[in-house]
Structure formats: structure tokens, C-alpha cells
LOLUMKE-217999 format. One record per residue (C-alpha): residue number from 1; residue in three letters; x, y negated, z. Coordinates in Angstrom, 3 decimals. Each point is the difference from the previous one (the first is absolute). Layout:
BEGIN
<pt><i>NUM</i><aa>Ala</aa><x>X</x><y>Y</y><z>Z</z></pt>
...
END
This chain:
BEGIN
<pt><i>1</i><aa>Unk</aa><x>0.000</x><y>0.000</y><z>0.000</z></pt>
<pt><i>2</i><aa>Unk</aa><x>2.519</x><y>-2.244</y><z>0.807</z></pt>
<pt><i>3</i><aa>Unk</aa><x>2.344</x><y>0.673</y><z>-3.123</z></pt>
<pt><i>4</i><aa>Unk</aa><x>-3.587</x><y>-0.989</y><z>-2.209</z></pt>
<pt><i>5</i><aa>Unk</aa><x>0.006</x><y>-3.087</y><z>2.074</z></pt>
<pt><i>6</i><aa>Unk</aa><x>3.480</x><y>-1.251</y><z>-0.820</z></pt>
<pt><i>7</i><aa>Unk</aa><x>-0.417</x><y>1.472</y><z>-3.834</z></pt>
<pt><i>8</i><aa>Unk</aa><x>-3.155</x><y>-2.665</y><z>0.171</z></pt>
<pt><i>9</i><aa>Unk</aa><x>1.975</x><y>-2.737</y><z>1.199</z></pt>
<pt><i>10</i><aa>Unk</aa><x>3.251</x><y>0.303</y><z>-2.869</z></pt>
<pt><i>11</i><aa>Unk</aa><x>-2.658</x><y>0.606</y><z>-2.783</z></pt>
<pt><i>12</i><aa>Unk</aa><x>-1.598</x><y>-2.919</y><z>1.501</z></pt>
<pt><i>13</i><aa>Unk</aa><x>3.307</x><y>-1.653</y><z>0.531</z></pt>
<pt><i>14</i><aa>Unk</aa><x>1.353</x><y>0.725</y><z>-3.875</z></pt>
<pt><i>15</i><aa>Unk</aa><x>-3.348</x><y>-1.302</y><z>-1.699</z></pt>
<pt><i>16</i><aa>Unk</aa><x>-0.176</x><y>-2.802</y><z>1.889</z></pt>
<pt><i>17</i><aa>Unk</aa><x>3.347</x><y>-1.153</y><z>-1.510</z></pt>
<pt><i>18</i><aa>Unk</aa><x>-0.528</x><y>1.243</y><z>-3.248</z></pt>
<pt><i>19</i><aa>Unk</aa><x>-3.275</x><y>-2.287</y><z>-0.157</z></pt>
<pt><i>20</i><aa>Unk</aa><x>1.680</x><y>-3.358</y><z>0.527</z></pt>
<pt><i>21</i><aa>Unk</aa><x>2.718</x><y>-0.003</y><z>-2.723</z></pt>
<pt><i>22</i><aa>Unk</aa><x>-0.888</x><y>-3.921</y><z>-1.446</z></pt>
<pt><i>23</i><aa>Unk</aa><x>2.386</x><y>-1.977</y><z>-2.836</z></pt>
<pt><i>24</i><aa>Unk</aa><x>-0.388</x><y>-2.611</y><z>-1.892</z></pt>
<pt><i>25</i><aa>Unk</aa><x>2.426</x><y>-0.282</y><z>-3.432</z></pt>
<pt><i>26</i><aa>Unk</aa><x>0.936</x><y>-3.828</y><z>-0.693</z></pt>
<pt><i>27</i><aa>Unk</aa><x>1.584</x><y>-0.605</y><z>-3.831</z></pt>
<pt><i>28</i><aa>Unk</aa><x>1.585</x><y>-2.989</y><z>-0.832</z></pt>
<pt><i>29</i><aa>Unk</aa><x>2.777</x><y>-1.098</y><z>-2.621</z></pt>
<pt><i>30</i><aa>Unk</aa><x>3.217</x><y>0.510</y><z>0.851</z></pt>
<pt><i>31</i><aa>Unk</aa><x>1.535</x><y>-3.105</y><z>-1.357</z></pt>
<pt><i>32</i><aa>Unk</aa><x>-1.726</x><y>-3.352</y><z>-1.197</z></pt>
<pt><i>33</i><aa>Unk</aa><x>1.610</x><y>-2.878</y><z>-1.949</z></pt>
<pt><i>34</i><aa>Unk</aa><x>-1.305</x><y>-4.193</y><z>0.233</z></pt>
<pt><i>35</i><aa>Unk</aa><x>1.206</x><y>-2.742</y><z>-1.391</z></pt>
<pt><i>36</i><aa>Unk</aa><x>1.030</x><y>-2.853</y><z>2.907</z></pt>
<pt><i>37</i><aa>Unk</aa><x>-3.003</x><y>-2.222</y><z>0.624</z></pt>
<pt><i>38</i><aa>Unk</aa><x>-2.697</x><y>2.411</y><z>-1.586</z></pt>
<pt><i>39</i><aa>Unk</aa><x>-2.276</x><y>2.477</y><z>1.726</z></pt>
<pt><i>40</i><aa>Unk</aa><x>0.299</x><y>3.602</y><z>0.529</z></pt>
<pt><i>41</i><aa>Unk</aa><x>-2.498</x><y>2.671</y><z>0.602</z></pt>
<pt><i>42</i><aa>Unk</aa><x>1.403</x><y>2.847</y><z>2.618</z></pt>
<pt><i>43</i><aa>Unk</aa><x>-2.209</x><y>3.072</y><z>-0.815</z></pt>
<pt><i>44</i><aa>Unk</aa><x>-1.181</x><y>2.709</y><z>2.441</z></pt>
<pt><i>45</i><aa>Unk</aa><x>-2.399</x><y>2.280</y><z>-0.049</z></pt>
<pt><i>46</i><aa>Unk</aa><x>-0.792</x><y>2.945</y><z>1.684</z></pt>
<pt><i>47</i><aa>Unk</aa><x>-2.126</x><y>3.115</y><z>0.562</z></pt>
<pt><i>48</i><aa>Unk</aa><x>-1.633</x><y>1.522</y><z>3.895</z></pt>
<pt><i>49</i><aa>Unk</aa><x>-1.848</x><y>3.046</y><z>0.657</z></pt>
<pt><i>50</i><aa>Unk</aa><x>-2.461</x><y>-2.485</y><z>1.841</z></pt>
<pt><i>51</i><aa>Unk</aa><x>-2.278</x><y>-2.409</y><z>-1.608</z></pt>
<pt><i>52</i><aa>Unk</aa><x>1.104</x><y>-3.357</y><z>-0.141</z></pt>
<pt><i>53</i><aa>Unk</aa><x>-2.031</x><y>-2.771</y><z>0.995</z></pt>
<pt><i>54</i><aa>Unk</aa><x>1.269</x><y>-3.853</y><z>1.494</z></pt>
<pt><i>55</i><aa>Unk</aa><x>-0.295</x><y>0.805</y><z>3.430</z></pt>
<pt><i>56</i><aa>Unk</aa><x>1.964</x><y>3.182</y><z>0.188</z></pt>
<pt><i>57</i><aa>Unk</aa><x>2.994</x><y>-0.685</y><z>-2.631</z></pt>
<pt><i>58</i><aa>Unk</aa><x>2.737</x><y>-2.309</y><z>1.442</z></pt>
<pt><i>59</i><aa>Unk</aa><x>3.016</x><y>-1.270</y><z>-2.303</z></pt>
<pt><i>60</i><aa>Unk</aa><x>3.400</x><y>-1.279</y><z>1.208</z></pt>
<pt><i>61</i><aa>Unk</aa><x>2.704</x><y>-1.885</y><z>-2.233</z></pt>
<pt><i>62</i><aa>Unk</aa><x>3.348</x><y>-0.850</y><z>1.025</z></pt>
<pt><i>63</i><aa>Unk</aa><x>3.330</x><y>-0.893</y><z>-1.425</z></pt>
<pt><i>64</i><aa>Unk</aa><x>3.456</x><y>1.054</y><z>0.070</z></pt>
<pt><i>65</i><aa>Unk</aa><x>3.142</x><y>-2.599</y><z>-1.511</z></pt>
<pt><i>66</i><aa>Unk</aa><x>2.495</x><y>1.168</y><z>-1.922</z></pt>
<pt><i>67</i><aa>Unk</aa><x>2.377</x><y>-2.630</y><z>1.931</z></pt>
<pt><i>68</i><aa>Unk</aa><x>-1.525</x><y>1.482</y><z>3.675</z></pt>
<pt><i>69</i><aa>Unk</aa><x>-1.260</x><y>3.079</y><z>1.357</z></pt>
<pt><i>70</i><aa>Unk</aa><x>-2.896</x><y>-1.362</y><z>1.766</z></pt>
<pt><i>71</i><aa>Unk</aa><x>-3.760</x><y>1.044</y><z>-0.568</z></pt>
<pt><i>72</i><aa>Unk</aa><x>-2.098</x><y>-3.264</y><z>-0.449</z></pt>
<pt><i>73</i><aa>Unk</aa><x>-4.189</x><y>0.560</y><z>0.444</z></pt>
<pt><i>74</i><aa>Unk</aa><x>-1.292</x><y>-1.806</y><z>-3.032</z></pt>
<pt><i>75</i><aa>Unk</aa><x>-3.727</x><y>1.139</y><z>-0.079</z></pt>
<pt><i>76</i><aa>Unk</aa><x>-2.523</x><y>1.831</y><z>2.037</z></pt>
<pt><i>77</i><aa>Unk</aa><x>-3.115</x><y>1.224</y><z>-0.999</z></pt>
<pt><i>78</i><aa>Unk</aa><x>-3.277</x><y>0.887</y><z>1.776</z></pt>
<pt><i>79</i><aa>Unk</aa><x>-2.978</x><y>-0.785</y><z>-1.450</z></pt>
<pt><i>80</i><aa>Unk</aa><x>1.595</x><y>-3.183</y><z>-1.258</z></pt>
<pt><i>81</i><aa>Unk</aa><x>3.570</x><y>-0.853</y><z>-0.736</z></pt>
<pt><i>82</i><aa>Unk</aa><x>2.341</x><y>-1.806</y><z>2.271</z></pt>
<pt><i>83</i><aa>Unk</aa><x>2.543</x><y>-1.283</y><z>-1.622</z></pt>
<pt><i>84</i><aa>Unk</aa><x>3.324</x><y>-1.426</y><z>1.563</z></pt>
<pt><i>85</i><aa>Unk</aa><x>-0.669</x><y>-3.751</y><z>1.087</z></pt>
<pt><i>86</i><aa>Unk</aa><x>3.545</x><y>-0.901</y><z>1.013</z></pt>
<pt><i>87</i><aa>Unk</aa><x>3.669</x><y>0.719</y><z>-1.377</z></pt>
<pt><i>88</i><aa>Unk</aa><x>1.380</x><y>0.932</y><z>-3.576</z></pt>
<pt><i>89</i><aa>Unk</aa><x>-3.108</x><y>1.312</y><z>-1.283</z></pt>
<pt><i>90</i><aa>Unk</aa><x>-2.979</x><y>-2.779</y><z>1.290</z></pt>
<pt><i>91</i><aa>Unk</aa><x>-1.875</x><y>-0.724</y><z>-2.386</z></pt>
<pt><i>92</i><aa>Unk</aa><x>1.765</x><y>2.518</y><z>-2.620</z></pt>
<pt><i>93</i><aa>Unk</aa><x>-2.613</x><y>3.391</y><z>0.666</z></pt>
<pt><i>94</i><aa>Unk</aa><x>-3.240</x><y>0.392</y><z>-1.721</z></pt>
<pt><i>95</i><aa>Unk</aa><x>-1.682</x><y>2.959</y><z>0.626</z></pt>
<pt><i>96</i><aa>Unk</aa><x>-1.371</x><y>1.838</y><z>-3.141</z></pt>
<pt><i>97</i><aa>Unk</aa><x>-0.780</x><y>3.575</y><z>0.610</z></pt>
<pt><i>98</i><aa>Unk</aa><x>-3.811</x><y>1.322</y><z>0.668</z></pt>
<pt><i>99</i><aa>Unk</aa><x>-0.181</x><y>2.919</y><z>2.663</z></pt>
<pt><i>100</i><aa>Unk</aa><x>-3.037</x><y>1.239</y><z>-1.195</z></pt>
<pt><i>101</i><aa>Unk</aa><x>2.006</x><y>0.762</y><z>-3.271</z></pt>
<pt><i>102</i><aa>Unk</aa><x>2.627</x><y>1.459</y><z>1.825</z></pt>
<pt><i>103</i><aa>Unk</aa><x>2.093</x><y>-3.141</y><z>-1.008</z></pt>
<pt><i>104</i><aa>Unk</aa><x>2.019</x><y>-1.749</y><z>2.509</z></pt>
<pt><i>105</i><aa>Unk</aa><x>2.248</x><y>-1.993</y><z>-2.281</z></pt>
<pt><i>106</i><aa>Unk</aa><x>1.522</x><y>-3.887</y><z>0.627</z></pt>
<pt><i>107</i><aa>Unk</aa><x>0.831</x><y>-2.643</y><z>-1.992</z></pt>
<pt><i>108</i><aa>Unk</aa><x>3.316</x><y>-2.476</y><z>0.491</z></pt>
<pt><i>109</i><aa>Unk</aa><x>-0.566</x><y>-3.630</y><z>-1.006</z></pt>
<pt><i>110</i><aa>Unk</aa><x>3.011</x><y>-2.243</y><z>-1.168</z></pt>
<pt><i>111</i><aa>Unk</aa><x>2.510</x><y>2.575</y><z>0.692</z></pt>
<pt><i>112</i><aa>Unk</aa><x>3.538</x><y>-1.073</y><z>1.470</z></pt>
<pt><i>113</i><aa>Unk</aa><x>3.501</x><y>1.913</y><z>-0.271</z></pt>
<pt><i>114</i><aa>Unk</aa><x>-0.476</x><y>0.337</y><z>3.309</z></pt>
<pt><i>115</i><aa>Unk</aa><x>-2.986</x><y>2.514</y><z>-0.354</z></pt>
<pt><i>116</i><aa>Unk</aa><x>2.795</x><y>2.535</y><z>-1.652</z></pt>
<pt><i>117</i><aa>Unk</aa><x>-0.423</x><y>2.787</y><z>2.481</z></pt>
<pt><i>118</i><aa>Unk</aa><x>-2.366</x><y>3.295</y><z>0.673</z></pt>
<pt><i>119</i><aa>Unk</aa><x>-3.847</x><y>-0.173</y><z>0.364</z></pt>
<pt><i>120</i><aa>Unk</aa><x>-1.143</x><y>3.279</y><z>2.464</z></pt>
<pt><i>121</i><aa>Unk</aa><x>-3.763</x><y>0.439</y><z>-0.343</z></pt>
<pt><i>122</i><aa>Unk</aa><x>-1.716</x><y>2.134</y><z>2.724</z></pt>
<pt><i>123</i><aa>Unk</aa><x>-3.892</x><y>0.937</y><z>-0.032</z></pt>
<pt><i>124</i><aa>Unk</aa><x>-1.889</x><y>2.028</y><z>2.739</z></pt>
<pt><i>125</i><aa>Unk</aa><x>-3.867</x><y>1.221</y><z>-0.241</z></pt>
<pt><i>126</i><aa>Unk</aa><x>-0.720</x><y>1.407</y><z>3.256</z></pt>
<pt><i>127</i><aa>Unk</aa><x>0.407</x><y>3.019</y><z>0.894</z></pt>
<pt><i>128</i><aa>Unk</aa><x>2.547</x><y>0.013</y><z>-3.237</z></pt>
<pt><i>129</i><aa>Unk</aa><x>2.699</x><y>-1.671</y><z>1.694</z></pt>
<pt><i>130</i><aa>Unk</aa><x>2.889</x><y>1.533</y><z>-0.752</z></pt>
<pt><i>131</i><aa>Unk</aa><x>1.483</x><y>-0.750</y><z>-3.668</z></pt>
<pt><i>132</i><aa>Unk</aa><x>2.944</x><y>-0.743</y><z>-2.083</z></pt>
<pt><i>133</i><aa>Unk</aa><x>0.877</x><y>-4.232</y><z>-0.454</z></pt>
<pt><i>134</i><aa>Unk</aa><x>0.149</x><y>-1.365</y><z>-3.472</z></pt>
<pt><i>135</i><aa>Unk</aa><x>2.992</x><y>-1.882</y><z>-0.284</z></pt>
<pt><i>136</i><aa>Unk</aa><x>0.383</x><y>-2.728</y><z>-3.501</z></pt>
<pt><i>137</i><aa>Unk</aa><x>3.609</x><y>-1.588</y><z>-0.424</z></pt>
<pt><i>138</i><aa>Unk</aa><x>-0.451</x><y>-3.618</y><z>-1.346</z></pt>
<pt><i>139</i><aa>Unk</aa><x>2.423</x><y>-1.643</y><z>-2.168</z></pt>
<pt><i>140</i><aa>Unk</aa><x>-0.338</x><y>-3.898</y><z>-0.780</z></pt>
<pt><i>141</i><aa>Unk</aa><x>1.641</x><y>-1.373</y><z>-2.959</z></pt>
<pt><i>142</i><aa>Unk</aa><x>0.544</x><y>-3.019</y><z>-1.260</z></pt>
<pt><i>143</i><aa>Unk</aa><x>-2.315</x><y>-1.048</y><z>-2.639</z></pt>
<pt><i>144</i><aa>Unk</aa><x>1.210</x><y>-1.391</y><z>-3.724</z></pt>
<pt><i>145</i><aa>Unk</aa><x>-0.585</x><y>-3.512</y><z>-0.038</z></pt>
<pt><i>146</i><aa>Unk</aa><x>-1.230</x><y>-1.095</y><z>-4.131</z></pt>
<pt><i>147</i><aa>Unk</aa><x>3.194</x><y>-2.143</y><z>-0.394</z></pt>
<pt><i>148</i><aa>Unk</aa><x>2.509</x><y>2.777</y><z>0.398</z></pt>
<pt><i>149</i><aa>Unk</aa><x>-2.514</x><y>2.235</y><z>-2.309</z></pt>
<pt><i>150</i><aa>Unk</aa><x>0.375</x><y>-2.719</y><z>-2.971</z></pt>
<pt><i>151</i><aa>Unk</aa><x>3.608</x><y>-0.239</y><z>1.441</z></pt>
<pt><i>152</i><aa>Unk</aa><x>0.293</x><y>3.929</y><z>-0.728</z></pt>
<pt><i>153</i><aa>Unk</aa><x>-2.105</x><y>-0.015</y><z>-3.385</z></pt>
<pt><i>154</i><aa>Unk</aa><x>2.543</x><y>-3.027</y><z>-1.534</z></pt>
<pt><i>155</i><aa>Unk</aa><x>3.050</x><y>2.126</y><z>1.070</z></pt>
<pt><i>156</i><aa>Unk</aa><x>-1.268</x><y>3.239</y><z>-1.397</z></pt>
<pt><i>157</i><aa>Unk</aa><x>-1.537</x><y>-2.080</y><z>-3.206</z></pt>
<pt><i>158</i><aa>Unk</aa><x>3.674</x><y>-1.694</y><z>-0.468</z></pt>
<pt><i>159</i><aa>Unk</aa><x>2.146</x><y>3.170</y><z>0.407</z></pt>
<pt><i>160</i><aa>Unk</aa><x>-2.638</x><y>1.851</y><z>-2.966</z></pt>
<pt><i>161</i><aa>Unk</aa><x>0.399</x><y>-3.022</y><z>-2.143</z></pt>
<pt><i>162</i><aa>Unk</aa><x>3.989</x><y>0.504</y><z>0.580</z></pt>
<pt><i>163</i><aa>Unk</aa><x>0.084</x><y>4.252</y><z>-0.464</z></pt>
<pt><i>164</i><aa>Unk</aa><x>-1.835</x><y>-1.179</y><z>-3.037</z></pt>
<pt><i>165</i><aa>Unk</aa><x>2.186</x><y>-2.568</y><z>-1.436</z></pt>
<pt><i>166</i><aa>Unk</aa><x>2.924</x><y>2.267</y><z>0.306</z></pt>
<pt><i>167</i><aa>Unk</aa><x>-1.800</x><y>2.805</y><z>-1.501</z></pt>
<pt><i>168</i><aa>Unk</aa><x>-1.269</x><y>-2.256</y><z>-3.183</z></pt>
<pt><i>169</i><aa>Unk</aa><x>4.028</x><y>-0.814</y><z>-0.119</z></pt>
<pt><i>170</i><aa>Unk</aa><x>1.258</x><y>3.448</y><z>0.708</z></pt>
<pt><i>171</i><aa>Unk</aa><x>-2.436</x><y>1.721</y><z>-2.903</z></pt>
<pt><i>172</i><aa>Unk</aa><x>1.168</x><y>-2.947</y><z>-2.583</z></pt>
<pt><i>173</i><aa>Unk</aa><x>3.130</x><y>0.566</y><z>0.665</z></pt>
<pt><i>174</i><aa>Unk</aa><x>0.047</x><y>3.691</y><z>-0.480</z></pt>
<pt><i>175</i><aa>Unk</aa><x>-2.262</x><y>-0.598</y><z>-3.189</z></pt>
<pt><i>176</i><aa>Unk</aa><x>2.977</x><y>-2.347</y><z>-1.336</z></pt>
<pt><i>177</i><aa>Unk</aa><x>2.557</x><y>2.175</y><z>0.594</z></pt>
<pt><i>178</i><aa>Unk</aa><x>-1.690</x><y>2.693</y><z>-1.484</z></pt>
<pt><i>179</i><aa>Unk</aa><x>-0.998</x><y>-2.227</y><z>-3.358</z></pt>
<pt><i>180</i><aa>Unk</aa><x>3.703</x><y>-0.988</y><z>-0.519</z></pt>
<pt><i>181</i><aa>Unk</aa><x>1.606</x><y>3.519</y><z>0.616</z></pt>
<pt><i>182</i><aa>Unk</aa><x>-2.801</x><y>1.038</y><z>-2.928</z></pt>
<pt><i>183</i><aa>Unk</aa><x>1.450</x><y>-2.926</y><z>-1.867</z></pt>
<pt><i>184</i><aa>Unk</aa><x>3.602</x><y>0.799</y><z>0.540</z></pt>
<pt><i>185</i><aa>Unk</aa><x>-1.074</x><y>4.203</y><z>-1.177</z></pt>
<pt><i>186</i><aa>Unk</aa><x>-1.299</x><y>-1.685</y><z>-3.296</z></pt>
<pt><i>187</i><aa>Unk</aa><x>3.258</x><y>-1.963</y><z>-0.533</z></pt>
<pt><i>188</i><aa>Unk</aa><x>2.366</x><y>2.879</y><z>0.857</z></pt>
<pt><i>189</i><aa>Unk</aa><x>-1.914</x><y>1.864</y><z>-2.448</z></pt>
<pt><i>190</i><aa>Unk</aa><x>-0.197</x><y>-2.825</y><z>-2.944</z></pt>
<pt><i>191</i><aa>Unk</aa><x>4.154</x><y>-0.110</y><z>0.038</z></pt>
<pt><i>192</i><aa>Unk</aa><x>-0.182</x><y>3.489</y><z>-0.112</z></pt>
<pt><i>193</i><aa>Unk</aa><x>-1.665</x><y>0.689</y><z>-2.941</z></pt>
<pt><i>194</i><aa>Unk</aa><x>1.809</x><y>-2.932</y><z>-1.751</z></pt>
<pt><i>195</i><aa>Unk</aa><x>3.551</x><y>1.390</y><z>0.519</z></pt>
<pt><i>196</i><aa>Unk</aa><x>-1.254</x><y>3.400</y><z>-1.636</z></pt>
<pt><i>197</i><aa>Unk</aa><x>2.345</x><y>0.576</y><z>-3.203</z></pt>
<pt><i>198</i><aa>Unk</aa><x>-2.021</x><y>-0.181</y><z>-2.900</z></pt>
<pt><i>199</i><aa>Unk</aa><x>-0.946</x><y>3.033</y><z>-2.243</z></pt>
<pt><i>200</i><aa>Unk</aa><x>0.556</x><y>-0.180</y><z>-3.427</z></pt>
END
């Protein structure tokens, strides 16, 4: 009786477990490129085993710099988003994701050089809380400003005018050379044919 007791209790004990195995998979893009003083949209989205709704799902945002390792909170999200209202980023996070679509993406206004860094993204759906972080490495460049485009289009204009210049010369000279060489053929061949004896 009392081994069918403590047979109860493990098989208890073992389902128990078994039944609360949660996860929730996050996917985002491993590395995203912006022009400095444009916006950039940081995708994440993700999948749970529980249905999502705004009062369950919570989404956290923060930021690592490539010139520091320190982990900066730059949005939090729970029902609405809180973006960061002080430092680096104020003023800089937009929140553009929709939990009901799974979608807990951001948006970075007038991005800086600064921003170059890693983006960790981190969603829990109760009682899915345990689950992988999306990270996103950001790299700011500078933009092309239109002066150094004309800049570059004259330059590469100018050096095909040259190549073609030299080509025109190079192909008139070969065509020269080759007309008097046929010239000089005929001549050697005219004084040839003149200093022939004379058959009688």
C-alpha cells in the first residue's frame, strides 16, 4: 500500500513538470544599417504557446555600446510603451510593433553615431516567460551629401572622357601605322618588279 502511495506521488510528481514546459521564440535581424540623421526600424517579432493579448505580453528594449559594456533600458512596454525620457536616447524611441500581431518592433528617430551598439529585445506572455532575447547590431553611417555626388559624377565623367581620348589616339595611331607599312609593302614591291631583267 505504501509503495502505490509513493508510485502516486512521482507519477504525480513527473506530470506535473512535464505540464509546465512554456517558451516563447523572439526573431529579429541580426544586423541593421541607417544612414546618420535618418530613422531606423528595429524588428522583433515573436511566437508563445499562450495567446497574446495587451495585458499579458510585456516588451523590454535596451542597449549595449560598442565603446562600453553597459546595458541601457531604452523602452518598456505594458499595455502602452514607455519610452526612455532622459539620457542618449530621449526623445529618439518610437514604439512601432502591435502585440496583438505578435510584433514588438521600435523605431529610432534622427539616429546619432552614438546609437552604434546592440539592441536586446526580450518579450514575456505569462506563464511563457522563459525565452531566447533578440539581439540587432546597428551601424550608423554617414550619409552622401549631393555636392560630393556631383563631385563624384564630374570625376568619373572626366576620367571616361580621358580613357576615351587616349583610346581615339591610340586606335589612329595604330590605323596609321598600319596604312604606311601597307604603303611601304606596295613600294618594296614596285622597285621590285622594275629591276626584273627584261625578256626578250
Amino acid at each position: 500500500m505504501d509503495r502505490l502511495w509513493l508510485l502516486v506521488f512521482l507519477g504525480g510528481f513527473v506530470i506535473q513538470g512535464v505540464q509546465h514546459v512554456w517558451g516563447i521564440e523572439i526573431f529579429t535581424k541580426s544586423e541593421v544599417e541607417a544612414v546618420n540623421g535618418t530613422s531606423v526600424k528595429l524588428t522583433c517579432t515573436f511566437s508563445s504557446t499562450e495567446p497574446v493579448s495587451l495585458q499579458t505580453a510585456s516588451v523590454i528594449w535596451d542597449f549595449r555600446s560598442i565603446t562600453a559594456d553597459i546595458y541601457e533600458r531604452i523602452l518598456y512596454y505594458q499595455e502602452v510603451p514607455y519610452p526612455i525620457e532622459e539620457g542618449l536616447f530621449n526623445g529618439h524611441v518610437q514604439w512601432s510593433g502591435d502585440i496583438k500581431r505578435k510584433d514588438a518592433s521600435i523605431t529610432l528617430n534622427n539616429v546619432r553615431p552614438a546609437f552604434n551598439g546592440t539592441y536586446f529585445c526580450q518579450v514575456t506572455n505569462p506563464p511563457d516567460v522563459h525565452a531566447n532575447i533578440g539581439e540587432t547590431v546597428l551601424r550608423v553611417v554617414d550619409k552622401v551629401t549631393l555636392s560630393e555626388i556631383s563631385l563624384l559624377g564630374a570625376i568619373v565623367g572626366g576620367s571616361c572622357v580621358v580613357i576615351l581620348v587616349f583610346l581615339g589616339v591610340f586606335v589612329a595611331v595604330r590605323m596609321y601605322k598600319k596604312r604606311n607599312k601597307e604603303n611601304d609593302i606596295e613600294m618594296r614591291v614596285e622597285e621590285y618588279r622594275n629591276k626584273q631583267p627584261t625578256v626578250w
